[in-house]
C-alpha positions, 0 to 999 in steps of 0.5 A: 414223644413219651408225653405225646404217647401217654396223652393219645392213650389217656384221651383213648382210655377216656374215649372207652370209658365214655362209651362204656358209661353211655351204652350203660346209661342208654341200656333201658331205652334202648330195650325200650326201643327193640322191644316196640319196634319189633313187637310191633312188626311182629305182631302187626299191632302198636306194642308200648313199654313205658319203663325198663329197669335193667342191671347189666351186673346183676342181670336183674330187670323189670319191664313196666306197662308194656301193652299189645295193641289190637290187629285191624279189624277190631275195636277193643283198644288192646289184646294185652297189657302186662303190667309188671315183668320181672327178668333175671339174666344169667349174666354170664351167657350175655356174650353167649348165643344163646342167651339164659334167661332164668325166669320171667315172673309177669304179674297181673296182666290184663288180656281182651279177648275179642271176637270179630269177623270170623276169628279172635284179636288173639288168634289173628296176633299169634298167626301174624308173630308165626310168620314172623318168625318163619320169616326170621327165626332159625334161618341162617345167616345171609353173607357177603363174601365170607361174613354176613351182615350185622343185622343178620347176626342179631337175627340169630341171637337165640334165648333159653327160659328156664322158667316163665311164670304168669299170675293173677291175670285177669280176661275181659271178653268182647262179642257181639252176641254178648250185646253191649255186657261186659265179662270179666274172668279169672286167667289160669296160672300159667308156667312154662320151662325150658323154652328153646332148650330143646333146640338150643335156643329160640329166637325172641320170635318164637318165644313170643309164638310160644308165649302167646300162643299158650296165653290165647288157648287159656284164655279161648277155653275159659272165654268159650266157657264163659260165653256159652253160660252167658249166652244159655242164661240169656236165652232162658231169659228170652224163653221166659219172656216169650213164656209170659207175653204168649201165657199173657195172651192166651189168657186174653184171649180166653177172656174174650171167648168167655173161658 
């Protein structure tokens, strides 16, 4: 009876053990996978991440190649690519609601700013993660009888960035006024602290409300800018040309008079 004891415990502690090493060595793809599925329901547009590089001891990560795909109604291929995240976890509060994130660092992204059918791609994301997150953050949780259901739960998972960091960005604007020319500028550096330690903790909803929302007002004030002086030396151009064919032609026509 003692060996039969001491061998069900062995195979019981080999069961846990496997288990153990498979959520760990599954951990990156499965971030993976949360992060597509439900930025691309939130956004209603294809997000993609290519890499995820996570410890779950020293609460260090970087995210690789994670874009945002444009809503339809628009032609540019995406709205936003990130191309490096990096991530520190306060380990301790992984088991905690809310979880602490000490800081993002996301480095040189790339956001297309398109203009298309009366509003911007980056307006239409930020209204589609609004209502997402008025649709799951901070609601309480649904039971049954007197416990609510696990997707309920994960819904209420909330986070605190203490610092979010954002450099080097580049803004490509896409608008038919512009006829076919490309513009490139510069994205302000971006800093953000303490997001949802206010109410403690947001949910991953709201966080991306925030963040997207303080990226697309940047990037429609250096656009707007950008395209007025745009469009004000092409129209000096037009007013030249025109300058010149109606001098042309009163010059002719003088000669025809005799003038």
């Amino acid at each position: 009876m003692i060996k039969k004891l001491a061998l069900a415990f062995a195979i019981v502690v080999v069961a846990l053990a496997g288990a153990a090493y498979y959520f760990a060595s599954n951990l990156d793809s499965l971030v993976k996978a949360v992060v597509e599925r439900y930025g691309s329901e939130a956004t209603q547009a294809r997000v993609s991440l290519k890499a995820v590089e996570l410890s779950p001891t020293s609460g260090a990560g970087r995210l690789q190649g994670l874009t945002v795909g444009n809503p339809k109604g628009f032609a540019t291929a995406e709205a936003i690519s990130l191309g490096d995240i990096r991530v520190s976890l306060d380990i301790a509060t992984l088991q905690s609601n809310p979880i602490v994130i000490k800081e993002v660092v996301i480095a040189q992204p790339a956001v297309t700013y398109e203009y298309a059918g009366g509003g911007s791609n980056l307006e239409t994301i930020q209204k589609n993660v609004q209502a997402y997150a008025a649709r799951f953050g901070g609601q309480p949780a649904r039971s049954v009888g007197n416990q609510g259901s696990k997707s309920d739960a994960a819904a209420e998972r909330k986070v605190i960035i203490e610092r979010l960091l954002v450099t080097d960005g580049k803004i490509g604007v896409s608008h038919a006024a512009l006829q076919g020319r490309s513009m490139t500028s510069s994205l302000p550096t971006i800093e953000l602290r303490d997001i949802g330690k206010d109410k403690g903790g947001a949910s991953p909803a709201e966080v991306a409300d925030k963040v997207i929302g303080t990226i697309s007002a940047q990037v429609a004030r250096v656009a707007s800018a950008d395209l007025q002086k745009q469009l004000g030396a092409a129209l000096k151009e037009q007013a030249g040309a025109i300058g010149g064919a109606a001098g042309g032609a009163a010059d002719r026509l003088k000669g025809l008079l005799g003038k």
